[in-house]
N, C-alpha and C positions, 0 to 999 in steps of 0.2 A: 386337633392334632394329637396324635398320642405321645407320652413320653418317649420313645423309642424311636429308630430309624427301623430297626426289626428285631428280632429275639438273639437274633449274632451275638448282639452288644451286651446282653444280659446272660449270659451262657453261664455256666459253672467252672469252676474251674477243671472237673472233673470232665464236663461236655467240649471244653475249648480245647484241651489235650488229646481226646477224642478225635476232634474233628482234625487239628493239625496232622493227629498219627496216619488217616487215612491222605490227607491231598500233601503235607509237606513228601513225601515220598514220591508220587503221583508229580509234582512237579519237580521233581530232580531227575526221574527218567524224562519228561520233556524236557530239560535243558540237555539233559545229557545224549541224545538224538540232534541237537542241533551241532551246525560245523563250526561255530565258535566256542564251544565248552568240549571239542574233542579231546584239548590236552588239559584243560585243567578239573574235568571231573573223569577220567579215564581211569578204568577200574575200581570208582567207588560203587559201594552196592547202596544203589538208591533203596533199599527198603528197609537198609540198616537207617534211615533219615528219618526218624519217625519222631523228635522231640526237637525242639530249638538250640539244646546241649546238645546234640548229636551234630549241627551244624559247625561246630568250633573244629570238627576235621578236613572241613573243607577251604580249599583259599579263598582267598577274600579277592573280590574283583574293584580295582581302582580304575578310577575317571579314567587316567594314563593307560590303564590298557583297554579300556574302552576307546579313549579314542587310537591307541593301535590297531582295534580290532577291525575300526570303522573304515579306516585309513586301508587295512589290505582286502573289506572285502563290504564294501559300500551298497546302502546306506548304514544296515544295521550291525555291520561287524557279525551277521550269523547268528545275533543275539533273539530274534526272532522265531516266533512259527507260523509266520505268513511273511509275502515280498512283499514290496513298499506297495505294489499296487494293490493289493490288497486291507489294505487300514485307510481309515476316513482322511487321515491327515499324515503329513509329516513335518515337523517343526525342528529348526535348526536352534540350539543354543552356544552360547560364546564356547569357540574351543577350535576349528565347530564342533560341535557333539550331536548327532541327531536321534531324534529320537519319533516314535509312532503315536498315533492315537487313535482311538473310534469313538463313535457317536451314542455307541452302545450303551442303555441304562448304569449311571456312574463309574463307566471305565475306569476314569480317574479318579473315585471314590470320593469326590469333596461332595455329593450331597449327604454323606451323614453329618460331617461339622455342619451343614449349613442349618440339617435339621434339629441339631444339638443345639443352635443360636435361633431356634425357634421360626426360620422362614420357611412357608409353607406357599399353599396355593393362591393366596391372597394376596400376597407381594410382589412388588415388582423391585427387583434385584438391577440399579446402576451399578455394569459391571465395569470396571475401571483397571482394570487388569490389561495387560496388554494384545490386542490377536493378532501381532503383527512378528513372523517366523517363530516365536516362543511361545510354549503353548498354555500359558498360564490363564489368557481371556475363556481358551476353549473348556480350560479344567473345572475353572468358576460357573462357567454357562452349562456344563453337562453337568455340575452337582446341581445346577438350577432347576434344571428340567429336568432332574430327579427329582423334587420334592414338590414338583408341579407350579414353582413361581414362575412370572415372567420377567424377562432379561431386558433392559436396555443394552445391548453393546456400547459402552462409550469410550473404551478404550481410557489410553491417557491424553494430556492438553486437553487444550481451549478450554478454559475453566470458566468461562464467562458463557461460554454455549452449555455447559456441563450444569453448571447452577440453572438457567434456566428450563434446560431439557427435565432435571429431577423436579424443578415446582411445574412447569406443564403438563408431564406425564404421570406427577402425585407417587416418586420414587417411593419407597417406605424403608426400601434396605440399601447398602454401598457394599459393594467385595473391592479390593484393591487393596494396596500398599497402606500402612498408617498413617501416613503425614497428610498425603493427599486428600484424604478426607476434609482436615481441618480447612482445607485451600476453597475448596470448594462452598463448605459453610460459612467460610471467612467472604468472600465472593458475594455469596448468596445476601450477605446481611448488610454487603457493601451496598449491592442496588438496590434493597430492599425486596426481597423475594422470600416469602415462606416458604419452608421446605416442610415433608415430613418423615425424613429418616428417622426409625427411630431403631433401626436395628445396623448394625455392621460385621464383617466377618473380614477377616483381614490377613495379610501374609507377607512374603520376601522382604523382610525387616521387619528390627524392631519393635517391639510398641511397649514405647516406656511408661511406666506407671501414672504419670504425671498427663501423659496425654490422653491414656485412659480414662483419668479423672474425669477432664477436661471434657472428652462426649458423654461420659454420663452425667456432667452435670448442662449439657445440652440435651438431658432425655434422650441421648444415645446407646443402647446394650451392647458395647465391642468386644469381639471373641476372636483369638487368632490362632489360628494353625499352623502346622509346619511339614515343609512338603519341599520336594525339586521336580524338576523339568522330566527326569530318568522315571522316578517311582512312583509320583503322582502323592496323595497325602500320606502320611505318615503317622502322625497324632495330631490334635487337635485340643484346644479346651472347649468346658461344657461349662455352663450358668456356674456350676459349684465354683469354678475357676482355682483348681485344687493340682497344679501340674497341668499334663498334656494327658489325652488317653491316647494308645496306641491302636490306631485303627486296624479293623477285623482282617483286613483284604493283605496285611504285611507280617511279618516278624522282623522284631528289632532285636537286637547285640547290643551292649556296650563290650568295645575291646580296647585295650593298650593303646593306643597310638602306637602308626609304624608295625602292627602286627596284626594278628587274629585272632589274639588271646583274650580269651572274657576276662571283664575286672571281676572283683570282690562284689558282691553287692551292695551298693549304695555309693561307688565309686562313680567317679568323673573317668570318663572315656570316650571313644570314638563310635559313633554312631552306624553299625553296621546293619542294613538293611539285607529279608530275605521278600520278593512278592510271592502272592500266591496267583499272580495273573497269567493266566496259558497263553497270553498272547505273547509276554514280552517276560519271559521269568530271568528275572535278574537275582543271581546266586550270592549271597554274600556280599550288598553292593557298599563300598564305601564310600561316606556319604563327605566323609571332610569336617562335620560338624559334631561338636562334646557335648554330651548331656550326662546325665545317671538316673538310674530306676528309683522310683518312689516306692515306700513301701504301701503296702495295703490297696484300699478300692476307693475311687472315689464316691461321696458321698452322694452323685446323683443318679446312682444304683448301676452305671456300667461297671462292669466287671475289668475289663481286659487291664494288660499292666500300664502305669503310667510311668512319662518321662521327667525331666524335671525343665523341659522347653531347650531351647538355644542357649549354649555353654559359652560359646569360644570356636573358633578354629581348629582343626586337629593337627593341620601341618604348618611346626612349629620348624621348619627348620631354617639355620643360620649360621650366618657366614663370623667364623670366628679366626683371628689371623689371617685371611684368606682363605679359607678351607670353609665348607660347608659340614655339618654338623647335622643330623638327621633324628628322626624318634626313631627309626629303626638301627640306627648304633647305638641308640640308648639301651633298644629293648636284648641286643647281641648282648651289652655289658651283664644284663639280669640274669639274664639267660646262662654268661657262661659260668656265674659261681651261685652255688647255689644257698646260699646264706643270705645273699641279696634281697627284699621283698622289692623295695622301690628303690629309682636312680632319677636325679635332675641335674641335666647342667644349666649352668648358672654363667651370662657371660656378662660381662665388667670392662669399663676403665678403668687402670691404673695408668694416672699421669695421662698420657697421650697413645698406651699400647693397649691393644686387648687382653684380658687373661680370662679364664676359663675354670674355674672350682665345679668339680663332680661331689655333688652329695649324693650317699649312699646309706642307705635304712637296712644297717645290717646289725647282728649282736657280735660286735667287735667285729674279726675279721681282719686282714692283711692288707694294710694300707699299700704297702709296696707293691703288694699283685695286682692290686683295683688300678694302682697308675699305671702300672705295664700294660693291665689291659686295656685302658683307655687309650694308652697311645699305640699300641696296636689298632683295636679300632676304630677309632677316629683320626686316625695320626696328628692328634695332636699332645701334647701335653696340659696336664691342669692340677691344679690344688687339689687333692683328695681330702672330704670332710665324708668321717663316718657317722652318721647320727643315729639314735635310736629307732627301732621300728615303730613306724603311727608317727613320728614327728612330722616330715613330709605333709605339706599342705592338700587335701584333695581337692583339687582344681584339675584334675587330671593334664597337666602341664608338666612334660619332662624334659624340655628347653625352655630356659626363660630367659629372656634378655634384658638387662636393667641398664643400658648403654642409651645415655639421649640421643638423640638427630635432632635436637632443637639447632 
């Protein structure tokens, strides 16, 4: 096996700008031909699109308007460049939200993670991912038979068929969710069954350090990736296990929550994806989940930027007195003075009522305007605290709520 899935991974940075400058442009005229991005890339000049900074002009596409879009013009909301009969599959996920796939060599791009955690031709991959309307089983089985292993489908359940199916058929690697691994080796050693995983690759939750431990000190190598149902992988880790790398096939954003706005670099924000897949180019897509850029390359020679994994949630919004509260009244408050760098509300009990303190990372600045402006928009009122700029925690969190529901 060679170190690499191809020379993508290893590119220059000089070569990776290169290549984006020709196809991110390239795919913005296909999106922009399609009948769901009529109105929201209308009159951009796709050829001005030629750097991942250049994307911060375009709006950002949310779940919510995906599934509006899907809602007036089904299955794909338009977001496509073929009809549903056309792609291998179509898979519904909770919402519903639907989304396409094909068979085609790593569509879904998860055989570079897979090859990054060292499975090759020789493996035989228990895939434990679901195949059942969500297409998570399909995405693990198409990076399988990109790296030439063979797949058990075992789906999830029956753990006691599952244990015996991986010592019959001499499993060697597990794709699936983190926990469930343990269930199945726990299982396996219940009836006394050798197994011999010794590799895993793993996803949609998860995997805390401690569980990590735990298969490697069962001669386990577990590596997890991060990915949805819409964009298929996103990053990934590698052996170094140094952050996520951010796979070739995408461009990632961090933005504000609530907005479109790139952070600062090295901040906590919202995870905005761009593909570069001409089947399903999805422009700006936001993902709902917080990470921040690492800096530099990781050490097991890929080049591309790294993430910092799974942060948090990005939609942080709450209901304070009755009123709901949003990141994008947060991000209006920034927005309208320009002294402002960061803003967090902050909601509380006092006694038995809610109250609501707005901190603001300003140098000095008008306390009486900040509250007008809050309760303009928010309509609410709240304690104005002004604090120094850089106090503000970066956890990229601009609602917090510190109110129990115990």
């Amino acid at each position: 096996m060679t170190d690499h899935f191809d020379a993508m991974e290893t590119r220059t940075p000089e070569e990776r700008a290169a290549d984006i400058a020709k196809m991110l442009p390239e795919q913005i005229a296909r999106a922009q031909a399609l009948s769901g991005y009529e109105d929201s890339l209308a009159g951009v000049d796709a050829k001005s699109i030629t750097a991942p900074e250049a994307l911060a002009s375009l709006p950002v596409l949310r779940k919510s308007d995906l599934s509006k879009a899907q809602k007036a013009a089904p299955p794909f909301g338009g977001l496509t460049s073929r009809s549903a009969n056309r792609f291998a599959h179509v898979f519904q996920s909770p919402g519903p939200i639907y989304e396409p796939g094909q068979v085609a060599k790593d569509w879904w791009r998860a055989g570079r993670f897979l090859h990054a955690a060292g499975i090759g031709k020789d493996d035989i991959v228990q895939n434990c991912f679901s195949y059942h309307l969500t297409p998570a089983g399909m995405m693990f089985e198409n990076g399988a038979r990109a790296v030439g292993a063979t797949v058990l489908p075992a789906g999830i359940g029956q753990t006691e068929l599952q244990a015996q199916a991986a010592h019959d058929v001499g499993t060697t690697a597990y794709a699936g969710t983190p926990d469930y691994l343990k269930i199945i080796l726990d299982k396996a050693e219940e009836i006394g069954l050798e197994l011999k995983i010794s590799k895993a690759v793993v996803g949609g939750g998860a995997l805390f350090p401690s569980l990590r431990q735990e298969y490697a000190d069962r001669g386990i190598a577990c590596l997890q990736s991060y990915g949805t149902a819409d964009l298929g992988t996103i990053a990934y880790e590698s052996p170094a296990m140094e952050g996520m790398i951010v796979d070739e096939g995408v461009i990632v954003e961090i933005v504000t929550p609530g907005t479109g706005d790139p952070v600062a670099p090295g901040e906590v924000g919202e995870v905005v994806v761009t593909t570069l897949n001409p089947d399903y180019p999805l422009i700006r897509f936001a993902t709902g989940d917080m990470s921040a850029v690492m800096e530099g390359q990781s050490p097991c020679g890929r080049s591309n930027m790294r993430i910092k994994g799974w942060m948090g949630r990005a939609d942080q919004t709450t209901k304070i007195k009755g009123m709901f509260v949003r990141p994008e009244q947060v991000a209006a408050l920034v927005a309208k003075h320009d002294e402002i760098g960061k803003a967090r509300v902050v909601a509380r009990r006092e006694g038995e009522m809610d109250a609501m303190t707005v901190m603001i990372e300003a140098d000095g600045g008008d306390a009486e305007a900040y509250a007008k402006s809050v309760s303009e928009l928010m309509k609410l009122k709240g304690q104005i605290e002004v604090v120094a700029k850089g106090s503000l925690p970066n956890d990229g969190k601009v609602i917090e709520d510190l109110r129990s529901y115990d």
